[in-house]
N, C-alpha and C positions, 0 to 999 in steps of 0.2 A: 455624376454621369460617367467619370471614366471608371469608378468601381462597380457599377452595373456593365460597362464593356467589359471590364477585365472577367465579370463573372460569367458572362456569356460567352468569352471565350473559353473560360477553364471547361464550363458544360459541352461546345462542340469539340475540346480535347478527348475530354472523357469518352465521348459518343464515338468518336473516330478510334479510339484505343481498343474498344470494347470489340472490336471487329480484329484488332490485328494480333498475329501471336503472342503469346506470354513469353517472358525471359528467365533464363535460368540464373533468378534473382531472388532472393530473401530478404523482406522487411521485418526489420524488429523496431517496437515503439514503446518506451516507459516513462513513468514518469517517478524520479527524478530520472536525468539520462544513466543509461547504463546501467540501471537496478531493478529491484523487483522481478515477478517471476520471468522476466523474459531475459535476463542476463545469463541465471543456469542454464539455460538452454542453450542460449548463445555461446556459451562456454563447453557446453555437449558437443555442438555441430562443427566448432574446432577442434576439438579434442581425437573427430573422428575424423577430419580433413577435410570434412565438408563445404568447405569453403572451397579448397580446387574445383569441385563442382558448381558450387553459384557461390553468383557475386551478393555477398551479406551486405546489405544497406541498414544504417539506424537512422529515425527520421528522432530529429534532438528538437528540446523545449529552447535553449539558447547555443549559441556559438564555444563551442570548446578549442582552443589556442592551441597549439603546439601537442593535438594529437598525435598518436602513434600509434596506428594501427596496422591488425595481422594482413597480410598479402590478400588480396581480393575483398578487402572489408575497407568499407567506406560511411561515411556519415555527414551530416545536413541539415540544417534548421529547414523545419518543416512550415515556418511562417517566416513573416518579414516582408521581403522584396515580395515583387510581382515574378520574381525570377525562381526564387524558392517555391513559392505558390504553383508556380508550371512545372517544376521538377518534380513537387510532393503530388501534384496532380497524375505526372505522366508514370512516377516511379508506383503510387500505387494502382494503377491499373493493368500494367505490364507484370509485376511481380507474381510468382508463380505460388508461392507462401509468403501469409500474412501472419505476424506473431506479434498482438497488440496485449496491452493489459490496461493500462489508462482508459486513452481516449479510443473511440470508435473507428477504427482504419474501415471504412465498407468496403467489399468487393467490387469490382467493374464487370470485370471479365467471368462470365458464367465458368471457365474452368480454375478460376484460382482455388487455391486451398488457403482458408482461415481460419489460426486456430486463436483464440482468447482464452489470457492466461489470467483474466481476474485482476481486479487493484485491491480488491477486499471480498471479505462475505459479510452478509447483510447484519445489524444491529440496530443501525437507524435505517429510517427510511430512505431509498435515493430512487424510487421507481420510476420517478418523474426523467430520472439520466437512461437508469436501467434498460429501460422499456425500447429504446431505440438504439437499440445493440446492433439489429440488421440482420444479414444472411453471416452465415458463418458454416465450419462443417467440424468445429470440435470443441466444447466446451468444457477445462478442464478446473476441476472440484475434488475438497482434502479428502471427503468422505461419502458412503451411498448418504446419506442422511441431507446432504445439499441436491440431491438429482432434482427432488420434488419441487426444493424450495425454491430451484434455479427455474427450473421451467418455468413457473407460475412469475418469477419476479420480472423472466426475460422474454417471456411469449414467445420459447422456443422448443421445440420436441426434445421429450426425456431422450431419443437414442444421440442425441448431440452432444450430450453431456455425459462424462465417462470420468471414474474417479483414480485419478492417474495422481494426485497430488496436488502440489503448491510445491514449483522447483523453488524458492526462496527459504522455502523449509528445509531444505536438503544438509542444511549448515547449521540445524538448532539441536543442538547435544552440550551440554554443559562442558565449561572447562576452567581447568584452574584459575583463579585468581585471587591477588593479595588481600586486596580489601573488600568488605563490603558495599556491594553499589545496588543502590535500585534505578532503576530509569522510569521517569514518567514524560508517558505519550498523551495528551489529552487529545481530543478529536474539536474539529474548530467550532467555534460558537457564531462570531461573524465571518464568513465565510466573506474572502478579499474580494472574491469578483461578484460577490450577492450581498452588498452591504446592508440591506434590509431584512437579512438573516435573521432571526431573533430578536427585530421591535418589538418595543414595549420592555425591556430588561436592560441595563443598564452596563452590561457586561465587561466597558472599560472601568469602571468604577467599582463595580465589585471585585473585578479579577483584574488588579492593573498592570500583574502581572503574566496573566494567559491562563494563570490554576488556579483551580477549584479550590473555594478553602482559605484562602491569604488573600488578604486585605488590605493589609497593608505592610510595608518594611518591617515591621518589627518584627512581626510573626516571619517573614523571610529570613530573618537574621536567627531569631530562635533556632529554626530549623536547620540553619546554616553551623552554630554552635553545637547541635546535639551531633550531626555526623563528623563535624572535627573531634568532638569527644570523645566518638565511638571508631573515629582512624577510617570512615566510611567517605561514600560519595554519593551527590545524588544529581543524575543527569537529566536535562531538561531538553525533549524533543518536541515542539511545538509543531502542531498538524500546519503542512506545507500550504494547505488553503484559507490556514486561518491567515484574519487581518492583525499584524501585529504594528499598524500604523497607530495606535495609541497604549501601546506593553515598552516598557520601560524594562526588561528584564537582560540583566546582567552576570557574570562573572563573579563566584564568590570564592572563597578558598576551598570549599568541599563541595558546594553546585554549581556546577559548569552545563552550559549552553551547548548542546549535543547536536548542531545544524548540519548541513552538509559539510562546512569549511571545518569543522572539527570532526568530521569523519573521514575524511578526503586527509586530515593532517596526520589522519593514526594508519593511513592506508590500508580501510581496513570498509564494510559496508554495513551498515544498519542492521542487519540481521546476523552479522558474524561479530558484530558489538554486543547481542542481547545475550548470545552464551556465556558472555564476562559479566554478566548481572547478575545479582541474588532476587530481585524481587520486581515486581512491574505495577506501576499506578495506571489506570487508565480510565475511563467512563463508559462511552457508547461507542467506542472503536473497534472495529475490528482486529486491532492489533489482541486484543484478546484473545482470539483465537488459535494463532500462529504461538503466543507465549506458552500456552497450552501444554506445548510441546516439550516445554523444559522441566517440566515438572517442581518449577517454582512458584511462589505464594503471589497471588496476584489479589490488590485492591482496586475498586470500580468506587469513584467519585459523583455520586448519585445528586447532589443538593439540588439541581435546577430539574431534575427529571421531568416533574410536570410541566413544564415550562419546554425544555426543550422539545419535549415529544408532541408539543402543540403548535409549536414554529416547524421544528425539523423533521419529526418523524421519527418513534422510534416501535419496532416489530414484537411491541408487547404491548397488551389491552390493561396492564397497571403493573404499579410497581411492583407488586408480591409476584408477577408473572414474571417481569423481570428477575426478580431475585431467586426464582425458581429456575429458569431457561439459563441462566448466568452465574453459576455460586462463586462466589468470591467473598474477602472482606469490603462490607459496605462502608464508604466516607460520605458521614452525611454532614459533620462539622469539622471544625479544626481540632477538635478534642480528638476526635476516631485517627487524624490522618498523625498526629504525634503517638497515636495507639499500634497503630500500625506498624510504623517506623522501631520504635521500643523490641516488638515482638520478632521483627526481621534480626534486628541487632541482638536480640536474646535466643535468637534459634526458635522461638515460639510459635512456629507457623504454618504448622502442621496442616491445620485445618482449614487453610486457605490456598490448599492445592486443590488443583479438582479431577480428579483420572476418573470419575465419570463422564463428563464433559470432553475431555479428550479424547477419546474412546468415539463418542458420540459423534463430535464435529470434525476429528482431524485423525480418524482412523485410519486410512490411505494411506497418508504421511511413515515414510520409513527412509529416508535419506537419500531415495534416488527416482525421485520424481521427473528429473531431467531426462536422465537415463530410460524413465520408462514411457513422456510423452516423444521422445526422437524416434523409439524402437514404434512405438504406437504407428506413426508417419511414415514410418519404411513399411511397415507391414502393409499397410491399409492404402497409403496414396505413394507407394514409392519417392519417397523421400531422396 
């Protein structure tokens, strides 16, 4: 009873807001806090002082301690209390720009500007989330080659979508470093808040470690000896939505656990990590595409293919289309992903670049994407 009041009040907030003027406020929403494409931006519109002009609000997934933030910027768990709930309610309907990438910020007020900055581009299927994006009035994409693919995914007019980038891209140029590292991202298999994700597959048993391929410790430890051999490293970022309530994965001497708290310790952010990489493992994640951009050797860890694109969904009619829409080196056993490894450490890996594909999906991309969705917003909606 009283969370149907509280909800029927948040609705007559909304309805009463919708009527009163907009404030010279900016939201920004990401997820994890503070990253993804809506931070370069955020970092634009300081850059130019734009902040003396509105008040910058981040609406956060949890409470951050002993913040410290620029003059007129502020921030706030967007759930929790009933108190939060009224502020994320009243803060997004008053806001004059909306800058989400995650989750769906709707508009209230008929004159807000919203722009969505993407969490990913499509691989697997998510149309089921996609499809209820909303109103918005700018939707920005790495290349013309996503205009088509955005419209249709998000039931929204091709002039909405404009290919300004991926500000997240803005930081991916290669740069020196010591050792050989590959980083592997997989994309989640049980999915933490859908644990019915991939029934029927036994996914903590096969992968009790979260990757594709290892089965058990020993093969973990193998893999753990050939990069101390080779003076390498290899970094493990497990997707933020996978369930890792039954992954037992740990700290080795040359694989380390790449989470937030060991990104947060090298003060440094996920995509300014992957320039200190040689090579990237991944599956059906979008992070493939963003890697794209380094023009280093990238493997796709294919073994459940059938399987997942029957649970999850993935935007190829078989697997030869995948391996055509997607060139990489394929892991379809544990024999390929030791193959793999060998050939990064040997320089061998020529042919698991792909500047076609780059070209293709992430043409736009040229380091200042930030810079050129800010100027977009001054032009167009006076920013």
């Amino acid at each position: 009873m009283k969370e149907k009041l509280s909800e029927l009040c948040f609705k007559v907030l909304k309805f009463i807001s919708s009527f009163l003027p907009l404030k010279n406020t900016v939201l920004f929403e990401s997820n994890p806090d503070f990253a993804d494409n809506a931070l370069p931006v955020y970092h634009e519109l300081l850059k130019r002082q734009l902040n003396k002009k509105y008040k910058i609000v981040w609406l956060l997934n949890s409470n951050h301690h002993n913040l410290k933030l620029p003059d007129n910027v502020y921030a706030f768990e967007r759930e929790g209390s009933i108190k939060n709930r009224f502020r994320y309610y009243w803060l997004t309907s008053r806001s004059r720009f909306i800058f989400d990438s995650n989750i769906f910020v709707q508009k209230v007020h008929k004159e807000q500007i919203r722009i969505h900055l993407k969490h990913g581009l499509p691989m697997k299927d998510a149309s089921d989330y996609t499809k209820t994006i909303g109103n918005l009035d700018l939707l920005c994409v790495p290349s013309d080659f996503w205009i088509d693919v955005c419209s249709k995914e998000h039931s929204i007019s091709k002039d909405l979508i404009k290919p300004l980038g991926f500000p997240r891209n803005d930081v991916l140029f290669p740069q020196p470093h010591k050792h050989k590292t590959v980083i592997w991202m997989p994309t989640f298999r049980r999915h933490s808040r859908v644990p019915s994700i991939g029934s029927g597959f036994d996914y903590n048993s096969i992968m009790p470690f979260g990757l594709p391929n290892i089965s058990d410790f020993e093969q973990l430890q193998e893999i753990n000896d050939l990069f101390k051999k080779n003076n390498a490293y290899l970094l493990i970022r497990l997707h933020p939505a996978q369930d890792t309530s039954g992954i037992s994965l740990s700290d080795m001497s040359n694989i380390k656990i790449c989470n937030d708290a060991f990104i947060n310790s090298h003060n440094t952010t996920l995509y300014k990590l992957l320039t200190y990489t040689d090579a990237l493992i991944s599956d059906y994640s979008s992070i493939y595409y963003d890697y794209l951009l380094l023009d280093k050797p990238i493997a796709l860890a294919t073994f459940d293919f059938e399987h997942y694109k029957k649970h999850n969904g993935i935007l190829a009619q078989s697997y030869e289309e995948f391996k055509k829409l997607f060139p990489a080196f394929f892991i379809e056993k544990y024999s390929d992903l030791i193959s793999f490894f060998k050939n990064v450490f040997e320089d061998n890996s020529d042919a698991y670049r792909c500047a076609p594909a780059k070209k293709k999906y992430m043409g736009s991309c040229d380091n200042r994407s930030a810079e050129k969705i800010v100027n977009y917003l001054i032009e167009n909606y006076n920013l």
